[in-house]
N, C-alpha and C positions, 0 to 999 in steps of 0.2 A: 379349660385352660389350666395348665401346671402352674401354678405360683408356690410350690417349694421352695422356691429361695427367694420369697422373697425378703427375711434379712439380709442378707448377701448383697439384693438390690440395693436394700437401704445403704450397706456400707460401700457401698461399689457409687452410690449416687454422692455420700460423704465424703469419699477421694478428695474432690475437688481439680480431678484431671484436666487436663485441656482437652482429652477425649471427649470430653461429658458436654461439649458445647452443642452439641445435636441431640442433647434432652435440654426443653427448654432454656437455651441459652448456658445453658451448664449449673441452673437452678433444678436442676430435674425436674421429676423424677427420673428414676430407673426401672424397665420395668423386669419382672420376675424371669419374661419371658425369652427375654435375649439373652447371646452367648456366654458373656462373661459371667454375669450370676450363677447362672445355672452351672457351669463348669468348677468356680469356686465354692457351690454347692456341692454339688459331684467328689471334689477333693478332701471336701469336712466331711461327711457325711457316709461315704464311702471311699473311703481312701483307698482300697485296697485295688477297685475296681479301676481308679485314676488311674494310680500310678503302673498296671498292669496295660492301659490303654495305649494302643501305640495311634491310633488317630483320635481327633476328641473333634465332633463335624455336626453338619444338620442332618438330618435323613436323606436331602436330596442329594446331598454329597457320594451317601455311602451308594445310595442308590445308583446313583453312577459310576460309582466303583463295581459294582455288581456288572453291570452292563455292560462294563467297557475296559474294566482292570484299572483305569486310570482313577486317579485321585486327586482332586483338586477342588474348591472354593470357585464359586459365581461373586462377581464383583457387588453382584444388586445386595445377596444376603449379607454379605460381610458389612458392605455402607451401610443397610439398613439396621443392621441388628449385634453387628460384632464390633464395632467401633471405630470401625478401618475408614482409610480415608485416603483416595487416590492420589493424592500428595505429601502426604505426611505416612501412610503406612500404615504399619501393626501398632495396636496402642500400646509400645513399650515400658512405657513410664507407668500407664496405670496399671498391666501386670504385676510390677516391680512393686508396686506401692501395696497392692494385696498379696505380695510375697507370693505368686504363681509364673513366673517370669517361664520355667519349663512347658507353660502353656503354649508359647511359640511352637518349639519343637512338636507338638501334636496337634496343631492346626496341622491343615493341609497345604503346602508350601507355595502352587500355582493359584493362582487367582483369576481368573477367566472372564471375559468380559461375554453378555448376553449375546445368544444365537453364535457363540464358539462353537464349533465340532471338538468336545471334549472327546472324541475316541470312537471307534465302531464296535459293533458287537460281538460280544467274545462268542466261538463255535459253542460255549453249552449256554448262553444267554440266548443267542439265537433260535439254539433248537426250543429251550423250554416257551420262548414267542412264538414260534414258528415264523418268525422271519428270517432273512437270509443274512449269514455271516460278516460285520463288515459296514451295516447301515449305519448308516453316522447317528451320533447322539450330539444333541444343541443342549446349550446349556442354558436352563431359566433362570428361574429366583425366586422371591415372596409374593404369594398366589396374587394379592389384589394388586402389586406393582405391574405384575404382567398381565392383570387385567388394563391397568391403565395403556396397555401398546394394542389391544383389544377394543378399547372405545375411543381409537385414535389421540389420545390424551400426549401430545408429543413436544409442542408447542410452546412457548414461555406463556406464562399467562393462563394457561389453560388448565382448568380443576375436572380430575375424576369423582363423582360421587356413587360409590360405592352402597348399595341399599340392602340390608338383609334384616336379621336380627338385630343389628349395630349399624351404624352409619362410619364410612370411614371415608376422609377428604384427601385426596392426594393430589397437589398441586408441580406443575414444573416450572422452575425458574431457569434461566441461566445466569442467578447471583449466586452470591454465599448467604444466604438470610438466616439467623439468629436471633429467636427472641423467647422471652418467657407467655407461655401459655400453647409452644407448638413443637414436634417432634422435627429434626430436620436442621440445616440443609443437608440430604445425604449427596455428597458430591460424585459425580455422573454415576449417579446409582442404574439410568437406566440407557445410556451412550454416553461417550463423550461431549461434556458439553451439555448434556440435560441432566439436571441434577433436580430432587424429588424433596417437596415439602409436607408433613403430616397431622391432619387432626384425627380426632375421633371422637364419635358418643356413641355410649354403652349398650344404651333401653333404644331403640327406635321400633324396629318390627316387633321383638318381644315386648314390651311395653302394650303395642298395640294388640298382641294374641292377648295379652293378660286382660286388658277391658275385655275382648271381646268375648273371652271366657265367662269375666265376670259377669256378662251382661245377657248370659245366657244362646251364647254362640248363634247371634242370628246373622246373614249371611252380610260379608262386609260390603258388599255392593250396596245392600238396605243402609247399612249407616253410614257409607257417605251418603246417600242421597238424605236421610233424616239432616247430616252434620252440612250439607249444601245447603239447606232451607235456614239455617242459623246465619247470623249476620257476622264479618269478621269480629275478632275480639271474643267470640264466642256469650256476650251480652253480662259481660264481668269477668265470666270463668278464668282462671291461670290457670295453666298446669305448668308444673316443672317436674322436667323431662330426669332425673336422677337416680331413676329405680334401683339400678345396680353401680351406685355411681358416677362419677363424672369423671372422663378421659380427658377431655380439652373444651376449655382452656384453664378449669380450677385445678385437674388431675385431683381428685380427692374422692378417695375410698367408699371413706362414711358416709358422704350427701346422700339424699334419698329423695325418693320423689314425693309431688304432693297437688292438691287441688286445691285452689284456693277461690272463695270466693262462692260457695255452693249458694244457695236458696232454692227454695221451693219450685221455683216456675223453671230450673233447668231439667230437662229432661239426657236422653242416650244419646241423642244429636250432640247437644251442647258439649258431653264429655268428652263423645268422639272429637270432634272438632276440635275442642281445647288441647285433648293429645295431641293432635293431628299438628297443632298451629305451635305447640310448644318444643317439639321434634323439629319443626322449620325455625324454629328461634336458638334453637341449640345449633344449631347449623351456619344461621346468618352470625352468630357469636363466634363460630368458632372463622368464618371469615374476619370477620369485623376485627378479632384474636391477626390473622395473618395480615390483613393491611396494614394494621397499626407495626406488625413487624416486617412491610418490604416487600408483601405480596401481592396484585389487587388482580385475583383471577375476574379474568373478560369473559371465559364461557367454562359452562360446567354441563359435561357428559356422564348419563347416569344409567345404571345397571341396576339390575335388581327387582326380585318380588315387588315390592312398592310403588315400582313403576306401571303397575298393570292398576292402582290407582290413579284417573286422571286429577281429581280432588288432591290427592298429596300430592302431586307435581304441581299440579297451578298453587296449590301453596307456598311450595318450595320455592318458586319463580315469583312469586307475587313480592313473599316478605321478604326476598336478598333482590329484588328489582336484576334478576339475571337472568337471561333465555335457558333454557335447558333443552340440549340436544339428546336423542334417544337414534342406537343405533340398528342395523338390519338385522346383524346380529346381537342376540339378549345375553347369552354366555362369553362374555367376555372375556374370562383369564384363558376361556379354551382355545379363542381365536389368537389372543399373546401369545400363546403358545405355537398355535398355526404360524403362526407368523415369525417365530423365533427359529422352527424347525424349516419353512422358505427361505429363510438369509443363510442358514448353514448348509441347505441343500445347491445353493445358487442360484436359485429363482430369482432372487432380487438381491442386489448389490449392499445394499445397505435396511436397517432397521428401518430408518425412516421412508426409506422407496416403498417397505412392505406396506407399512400403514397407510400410505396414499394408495397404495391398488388395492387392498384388501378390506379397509372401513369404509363402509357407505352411512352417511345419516341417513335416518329412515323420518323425522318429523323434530318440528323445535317449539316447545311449549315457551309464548311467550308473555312476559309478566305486562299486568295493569297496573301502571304506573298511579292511580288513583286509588286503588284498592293498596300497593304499598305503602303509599301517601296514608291509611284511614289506618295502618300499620303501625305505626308511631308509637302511639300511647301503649300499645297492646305490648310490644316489643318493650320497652321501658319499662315496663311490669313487670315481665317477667327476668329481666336483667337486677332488678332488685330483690327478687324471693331469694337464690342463693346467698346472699350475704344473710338477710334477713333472718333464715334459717338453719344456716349451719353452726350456732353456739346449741340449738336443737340437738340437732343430726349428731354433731359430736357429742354432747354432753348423753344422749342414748347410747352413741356405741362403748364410751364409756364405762357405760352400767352393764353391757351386755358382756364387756372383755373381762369386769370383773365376776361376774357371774360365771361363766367361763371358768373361770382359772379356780372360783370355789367348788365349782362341779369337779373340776381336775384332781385339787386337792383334796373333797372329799374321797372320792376312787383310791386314788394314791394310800389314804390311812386306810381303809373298809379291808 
């Protein structure tokens, strides 16, 4: 991940724009990785390169431009990540306010809404594909959104859970929901009328290579079945889940992760598990984060390596008491895609026709309401370790920035 700018973030989150209401309520943060920072990075830092740019875009932009000559903006990236907003616009005010207001002019001026035929293929894009002259090009947006049109995720109410290295939640509503501790609402980020709400945790999959690294790489199928003969709660264990931080609902950099509660009589089971169950707590927090702000997803369809664990899914469902739906197809942003490229070709009329002919559920994991129940205590434990520990976490990193900066300075004089 590029996080260059993220000062820029920080003063871009400091504005205090009416933009900013879709990072936590307009409590941010902001993160490195969206347009505006990084553009008024691009400005400071390379000026020369800015002001010489006649378009300032995503990749998928230009990429489209390549294909098709055309140049225009997907409505999904802009809502999600540019600060646009289908009824209010370009964010005027906050340009203005970071004295980049020329940034307009080099956005790309059309704004396109998902599965548009943004143009056909130029005679030398064609040849170098070897397809033929002319094939329409649809237009997407940000990979895991258009995964969500992939796991049928279309619905008010309805959560994608995204599984890989990281966990990413993407919820549809059709309100305007605003609150601290959540990305969103991007207003019909993915049709009109379905507009997209966002959590995220950092460590999930990696987290769990890193035990299993540590633990001397024995085959994961082995330690769930070792972490299934453990009782929930894992028989004291905590873990918190903070290895590379926390996205939602703390957003906090420094947090780190930890075990807590170790003795003797725990074994590889117990860790596994504890990870296992502190990854599903991170998860029910970061719902428990969007109810409390106006969201109360009814079903959550899941993607992902992680899914090929039945253990983490019956977890997943046990400690947020929610069914999870698993689809035919496992590649899901490829089927959004499929499906983006059928509405632009005319197959189906609209976005939402594709997703009823094109998502089949394949099986629905569903939670024991008794084993939730035995969840309780174990969940309340682990909602107390980040407070508990982050005068820790901070007061490390701390010592590590100033450390840092004396390494720098030593260099600097040597």
């Amino acid at each position: 991940m590029d996080m260059r700018s993220a000062a820029q973030a920080a003063r871009v989150a400091a504005s205090g724009d009416s933009a900013l209401i879709v990072n936590g309520g307009g409590k941010g943060p902001v993160s490195a990785e969206w347009m505006v920072p990084k553009a008024l990075w691009l400005k400071e830092e390379e000026p020369e390169v800015y002001a010489a740019a006649t378009y300032i875009c995503e990749y998928q932009d230009f990429i489209n431009f390549r294909l098709t000559g055309c140049m225009c903006a997907s409505v999904n990236n802009v809502s999600a990540r540019w600060h646009y907003d289908t009824q209010r616009g370009w964010p005027n005010t906050l340009l203005q306010h970071l004295g980049m207001p020329e940034l307009l002019e080099k956005w790309p001026q059309d704004v396109l809404p998902l599965a548009e035929v943004v143009g056909g293929l130029t005679q030398e894009a064609a040849e170098h594909l070897g397809l033929a002259p002319g094939t329409p090009v649809a237009q997407g947006g940000v990979d895991a959104q258009i995964g969500m049109l992939g796991l049928g995720v279309i619905d008010p109410g309805s959560l994608a859970l995204l599984m890989g290295s990281s966990h990413l939640h993407l919820g549809v509503t059709d309100q305007m929901l605003h609150g601290s501790g959540m990305f969103g609402t991007y207003r019909d980020g993915l049709c009109p009328g379905i507009s997209v709400v966002e959590g995220g945790q950092t460590s999930t999959g990696s987290a769990v290579a890193w035990l299993h690294r540590l633990l001397g790489s024995p085959g994961y199928a082995e330690l769930d079945k070792e972490a299934a003969g453990v009782p929930p709660g894992a028989e004291g264990l905590v873990c918190l889940d903070h290895f590379q931080g926390n996205r939602t609902p703390h957003t906090d950099a420094a947090s780190r992760g930890a075990f807590v509660g170790l003795t003797l009589r725990h074994s590889r089971g117990h860790m596994h598990r504890a990870l296992l169950e502190s990854i599903c707590f991170g998860t029910e927090l970061v719902l428990e984060t969007m109810r409390d702000n106006g969201f109360h997803p009814a079903s959550i369809t899941c993607a992902g390596g992680p899914t090929r664990s039945d253990l983490w899914l019956q977890l997943h469902a046990d400690i947020s008491n929610i069914p999870l739906r698993l689809t035919e197809v496992a590649e899901a942003p490829a089927l959004g895609s499929a499906i983006l490229a059928a509405v632009a070709a005319g197959w189906y009329p609209s976005i939402p026709d594709a997703v009823r002919g094109m998502v089949h559920i394949a099986r629905t994991v569903q939670p024991n309401p008794a084993v939730h129940e035995a969840y309780r205590e174990s969940y309340a434990a682990y909602k107390e370790l980040y407070p508990a520990l982050r005068p820790t976490f901070h007061a490390a990193a701390a010592r590590d920035s100033a450390r840092r900066q004396a390494q720098k300075g030593a260099r600097a004089s040597a």
